[in-house]
N, CA, C and O of each residue as an XYZ file, in Angstrom:
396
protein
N      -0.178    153.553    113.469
C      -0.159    152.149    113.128
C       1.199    151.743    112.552
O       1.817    150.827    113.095
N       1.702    152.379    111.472
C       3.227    152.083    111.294
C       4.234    152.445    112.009
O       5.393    152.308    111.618
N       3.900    152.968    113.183
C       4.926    152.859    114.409
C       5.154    151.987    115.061
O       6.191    151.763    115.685
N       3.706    151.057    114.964
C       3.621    150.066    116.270
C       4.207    149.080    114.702
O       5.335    148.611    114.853
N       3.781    148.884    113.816
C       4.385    148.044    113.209
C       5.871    147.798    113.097
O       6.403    146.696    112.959
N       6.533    149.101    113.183
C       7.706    149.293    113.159
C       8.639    148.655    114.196
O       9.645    147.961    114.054
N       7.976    149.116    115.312
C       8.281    148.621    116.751
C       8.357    147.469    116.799
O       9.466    146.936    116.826
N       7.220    146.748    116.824
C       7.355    144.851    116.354
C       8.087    144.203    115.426
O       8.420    143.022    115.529
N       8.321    144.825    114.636
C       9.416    144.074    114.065
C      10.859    144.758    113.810
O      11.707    144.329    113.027
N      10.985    146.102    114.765
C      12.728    146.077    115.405
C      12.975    145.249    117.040
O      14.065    145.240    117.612
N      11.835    144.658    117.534
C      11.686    144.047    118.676
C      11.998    142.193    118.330
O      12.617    141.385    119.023
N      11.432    142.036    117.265
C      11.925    140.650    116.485
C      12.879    140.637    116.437
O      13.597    139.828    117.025
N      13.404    141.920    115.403
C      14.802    141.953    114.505
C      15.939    141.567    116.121
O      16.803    140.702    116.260
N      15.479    142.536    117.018
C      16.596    142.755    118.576
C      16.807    141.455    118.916
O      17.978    141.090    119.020
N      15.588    140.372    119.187
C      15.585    139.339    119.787
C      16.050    137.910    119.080
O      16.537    136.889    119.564
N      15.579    138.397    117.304
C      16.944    137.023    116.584
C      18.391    137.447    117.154
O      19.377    136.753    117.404
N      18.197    138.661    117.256
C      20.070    139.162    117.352
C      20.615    138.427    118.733
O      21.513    137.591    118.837
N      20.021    138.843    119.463
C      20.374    138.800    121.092
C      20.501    137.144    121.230
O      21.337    136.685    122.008
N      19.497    136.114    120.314
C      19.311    135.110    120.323
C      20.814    134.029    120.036
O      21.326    133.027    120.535
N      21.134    135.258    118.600
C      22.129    134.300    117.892
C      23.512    134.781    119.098
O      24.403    133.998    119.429
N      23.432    135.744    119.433
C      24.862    136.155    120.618
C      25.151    135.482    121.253
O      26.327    135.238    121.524
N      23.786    134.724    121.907
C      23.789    133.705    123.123
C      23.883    132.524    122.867
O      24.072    131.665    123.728
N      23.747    132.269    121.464
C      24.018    130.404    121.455
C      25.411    129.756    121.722
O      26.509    130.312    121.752
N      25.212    128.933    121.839
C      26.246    128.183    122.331
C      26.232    126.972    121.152
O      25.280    126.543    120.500
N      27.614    126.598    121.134
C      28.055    125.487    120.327
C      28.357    124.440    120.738
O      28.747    124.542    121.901
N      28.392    122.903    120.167
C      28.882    121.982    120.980
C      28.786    120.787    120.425
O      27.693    120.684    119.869
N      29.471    119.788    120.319
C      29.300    118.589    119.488
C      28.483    117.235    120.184
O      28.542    116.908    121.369
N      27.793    116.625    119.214
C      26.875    115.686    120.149
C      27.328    114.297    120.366
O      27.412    113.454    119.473
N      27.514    114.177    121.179
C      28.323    112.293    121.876
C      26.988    111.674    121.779
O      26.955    110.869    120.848
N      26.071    111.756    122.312
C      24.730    110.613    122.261
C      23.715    111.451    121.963
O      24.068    112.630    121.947
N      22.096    111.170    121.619
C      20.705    111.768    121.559
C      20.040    110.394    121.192
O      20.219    109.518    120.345
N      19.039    110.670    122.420
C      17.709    109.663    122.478
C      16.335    110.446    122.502
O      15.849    111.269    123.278
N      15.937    109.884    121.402
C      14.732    110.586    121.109
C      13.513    109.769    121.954
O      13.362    108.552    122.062
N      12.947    110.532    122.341
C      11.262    110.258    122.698
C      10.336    110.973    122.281
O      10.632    111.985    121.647
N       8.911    110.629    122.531
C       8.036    110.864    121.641
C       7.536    113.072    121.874
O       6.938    113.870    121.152
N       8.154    113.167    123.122
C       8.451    114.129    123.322
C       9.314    115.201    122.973
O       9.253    116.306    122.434
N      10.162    114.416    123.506
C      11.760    115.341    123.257
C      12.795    114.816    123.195
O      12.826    113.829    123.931
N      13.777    115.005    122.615
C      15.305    114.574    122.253
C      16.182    115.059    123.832
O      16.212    116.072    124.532
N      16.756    113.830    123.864
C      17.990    113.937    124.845
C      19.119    114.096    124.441
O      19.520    113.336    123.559
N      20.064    115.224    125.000
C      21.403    115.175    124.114
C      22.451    114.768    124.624
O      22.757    115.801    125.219
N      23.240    114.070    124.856
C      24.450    114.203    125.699
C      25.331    115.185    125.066
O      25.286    115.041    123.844
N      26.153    116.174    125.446
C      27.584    116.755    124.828
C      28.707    117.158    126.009
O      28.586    117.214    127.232
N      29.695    117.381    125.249
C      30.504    117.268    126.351
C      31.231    118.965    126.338
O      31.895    119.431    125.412
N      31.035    119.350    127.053
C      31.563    121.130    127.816
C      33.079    121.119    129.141
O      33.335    120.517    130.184
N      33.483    121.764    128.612
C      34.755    121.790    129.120
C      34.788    120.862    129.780
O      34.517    120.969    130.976
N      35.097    119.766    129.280
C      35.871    118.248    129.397
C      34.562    117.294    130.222
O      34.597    116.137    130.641
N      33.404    118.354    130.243
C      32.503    117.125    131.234
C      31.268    117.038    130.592
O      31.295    117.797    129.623
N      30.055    116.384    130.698
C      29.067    115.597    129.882
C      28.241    116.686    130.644
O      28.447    117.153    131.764
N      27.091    117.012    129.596
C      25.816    118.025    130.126
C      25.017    116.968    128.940
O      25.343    116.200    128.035
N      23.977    117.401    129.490
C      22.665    116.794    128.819
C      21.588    117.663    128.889
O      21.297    118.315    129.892
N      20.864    117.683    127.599
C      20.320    118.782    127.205
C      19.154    118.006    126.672
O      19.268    116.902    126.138
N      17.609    118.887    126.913
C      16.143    118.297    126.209
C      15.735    119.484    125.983
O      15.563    120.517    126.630
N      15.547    118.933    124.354
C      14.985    120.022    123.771
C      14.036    119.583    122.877
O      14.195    118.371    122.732
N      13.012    120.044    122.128
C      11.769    119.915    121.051
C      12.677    118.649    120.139
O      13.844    118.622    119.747
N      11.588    117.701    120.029
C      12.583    116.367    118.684
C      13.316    117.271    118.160
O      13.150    118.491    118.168
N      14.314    116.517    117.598
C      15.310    116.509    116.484
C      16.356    115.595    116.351
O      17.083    115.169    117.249
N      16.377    115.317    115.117
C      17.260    114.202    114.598
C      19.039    114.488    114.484
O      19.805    115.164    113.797
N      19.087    113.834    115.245
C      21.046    114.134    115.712
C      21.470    112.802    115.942
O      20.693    111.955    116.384
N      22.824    112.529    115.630
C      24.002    111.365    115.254
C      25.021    111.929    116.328
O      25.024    113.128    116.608
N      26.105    110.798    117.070
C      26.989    111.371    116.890
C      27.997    112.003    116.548
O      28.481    111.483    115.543
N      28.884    113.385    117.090
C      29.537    114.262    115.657
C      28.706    115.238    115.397
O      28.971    116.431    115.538
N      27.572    114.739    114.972
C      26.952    116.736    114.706
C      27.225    117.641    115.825
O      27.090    117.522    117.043
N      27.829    118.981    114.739
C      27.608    120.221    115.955
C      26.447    120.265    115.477
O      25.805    119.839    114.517
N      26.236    121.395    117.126
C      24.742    122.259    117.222
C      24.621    123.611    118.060
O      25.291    123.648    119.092
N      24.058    124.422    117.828
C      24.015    125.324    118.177
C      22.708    125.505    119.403
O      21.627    124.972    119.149
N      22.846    126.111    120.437
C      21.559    126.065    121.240
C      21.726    126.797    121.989
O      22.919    127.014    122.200
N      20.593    127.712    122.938
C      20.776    128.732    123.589
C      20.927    127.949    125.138
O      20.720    126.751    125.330
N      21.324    128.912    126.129
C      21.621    128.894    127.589
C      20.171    127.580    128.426
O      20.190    126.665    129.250
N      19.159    128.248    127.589
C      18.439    127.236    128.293
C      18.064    127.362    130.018
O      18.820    128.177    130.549
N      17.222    126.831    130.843
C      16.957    126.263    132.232
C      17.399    125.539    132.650
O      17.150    124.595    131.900
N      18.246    125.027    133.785
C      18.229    123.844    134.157
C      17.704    123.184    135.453
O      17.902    123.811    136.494
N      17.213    122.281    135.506
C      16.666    121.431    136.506
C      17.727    120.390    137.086
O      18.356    119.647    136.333
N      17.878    120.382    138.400
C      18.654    119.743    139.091
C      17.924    118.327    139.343
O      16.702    118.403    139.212
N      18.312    117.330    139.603
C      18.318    116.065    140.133
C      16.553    115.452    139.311
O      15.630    114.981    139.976
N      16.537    115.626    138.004
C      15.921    115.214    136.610
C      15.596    114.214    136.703
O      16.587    113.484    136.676
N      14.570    113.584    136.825
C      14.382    112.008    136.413
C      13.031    112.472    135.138
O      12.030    113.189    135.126
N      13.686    111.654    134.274
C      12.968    111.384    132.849
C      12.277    109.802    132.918
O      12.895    108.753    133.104
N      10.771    109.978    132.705
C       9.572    109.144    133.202
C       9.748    108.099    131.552
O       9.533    106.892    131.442
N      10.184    109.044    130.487
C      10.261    108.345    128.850
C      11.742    107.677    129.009
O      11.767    106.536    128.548
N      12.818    108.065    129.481
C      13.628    107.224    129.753
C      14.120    106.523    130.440
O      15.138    105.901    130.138
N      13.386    106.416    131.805
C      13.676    105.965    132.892
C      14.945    105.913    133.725
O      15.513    104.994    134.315
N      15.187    107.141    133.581
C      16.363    107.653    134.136
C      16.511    108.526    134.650
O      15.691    109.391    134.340
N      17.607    108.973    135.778
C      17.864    109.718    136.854
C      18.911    110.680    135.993
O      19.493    110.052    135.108
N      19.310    112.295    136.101
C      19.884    112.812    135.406
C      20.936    113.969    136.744
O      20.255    114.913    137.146
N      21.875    113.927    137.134
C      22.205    114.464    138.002
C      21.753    116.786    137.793
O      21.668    117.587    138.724
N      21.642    116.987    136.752
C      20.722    118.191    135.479
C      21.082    117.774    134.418
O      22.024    117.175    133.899
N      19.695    118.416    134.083
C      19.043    118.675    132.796
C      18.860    120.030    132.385
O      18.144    120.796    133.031
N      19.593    120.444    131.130
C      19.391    122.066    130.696
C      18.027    121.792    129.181
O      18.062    121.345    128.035
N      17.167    122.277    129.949
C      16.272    122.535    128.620
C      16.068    123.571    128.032
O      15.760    124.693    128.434
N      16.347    122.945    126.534
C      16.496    124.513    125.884
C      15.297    124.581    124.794
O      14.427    123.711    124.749
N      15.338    125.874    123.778
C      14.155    126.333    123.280
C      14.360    125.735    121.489
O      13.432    125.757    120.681
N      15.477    125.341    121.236
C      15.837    124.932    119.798
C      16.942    124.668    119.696
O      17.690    125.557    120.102
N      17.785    123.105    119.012
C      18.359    123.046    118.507
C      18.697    123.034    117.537
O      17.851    122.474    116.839
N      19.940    123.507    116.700
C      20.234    124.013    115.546
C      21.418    123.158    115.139
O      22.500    123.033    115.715
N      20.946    122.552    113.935
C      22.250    121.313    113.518
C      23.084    122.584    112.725
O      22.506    123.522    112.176
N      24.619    122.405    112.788
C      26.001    123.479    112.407
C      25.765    122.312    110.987
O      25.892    121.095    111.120
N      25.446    122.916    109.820
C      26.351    122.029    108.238
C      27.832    122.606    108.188
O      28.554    123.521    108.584
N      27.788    121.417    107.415
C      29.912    121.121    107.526
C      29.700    122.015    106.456
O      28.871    122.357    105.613
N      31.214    122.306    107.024
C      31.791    123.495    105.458
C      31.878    122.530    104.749
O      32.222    122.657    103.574
């Protein structure tokens, strides 16, 4: 029994790790919230991606941190009524506090 316990939580411990390796950083130009999910605009090597992820409250200017995510090609959002050329949905965003 304290093996398997052990196991489960060096399998946690692996997967915050692996988690935090993979995030990605990025500052937010727009976010429209719906009752669903937050839309993000940010901008990645010089071009606009848009990202939906679980609510959260974002301004423009906040960094955030967020993993790789899925993306879906040629997106239309039914809450915003809009066409999205992709959409990367990810599993959590993470507001960066200012030093």
């Amino acid at each position: 029994m304290k093996f398997i316990s052990r196991l489960l939580c060096g399998l946690a411990l692996f997967s915050s790790l692996v988690s935090a390796a993979l995030a990605v950083e990025a500052t937010v130009v727009k976010a429209d919230n719906t009752l669903s999910y937050t839309f993000i605009e940010i901008e990645r090597d010089g071009k606009p991606l848009w990202l939906a992820s679980d609510v959260v409250v974002l301004k423009p200017g906040d960094r955030i941190s967020f993993d790789e995510g899925f993306i879906m090609m040629n997106f239309f959002s039914n809450d915003l009524q809009r066409s999205f050329p992709n959409m990367t949905f990810v599993e959590k965003v993470k507001v960066i506090p200012e030093k």
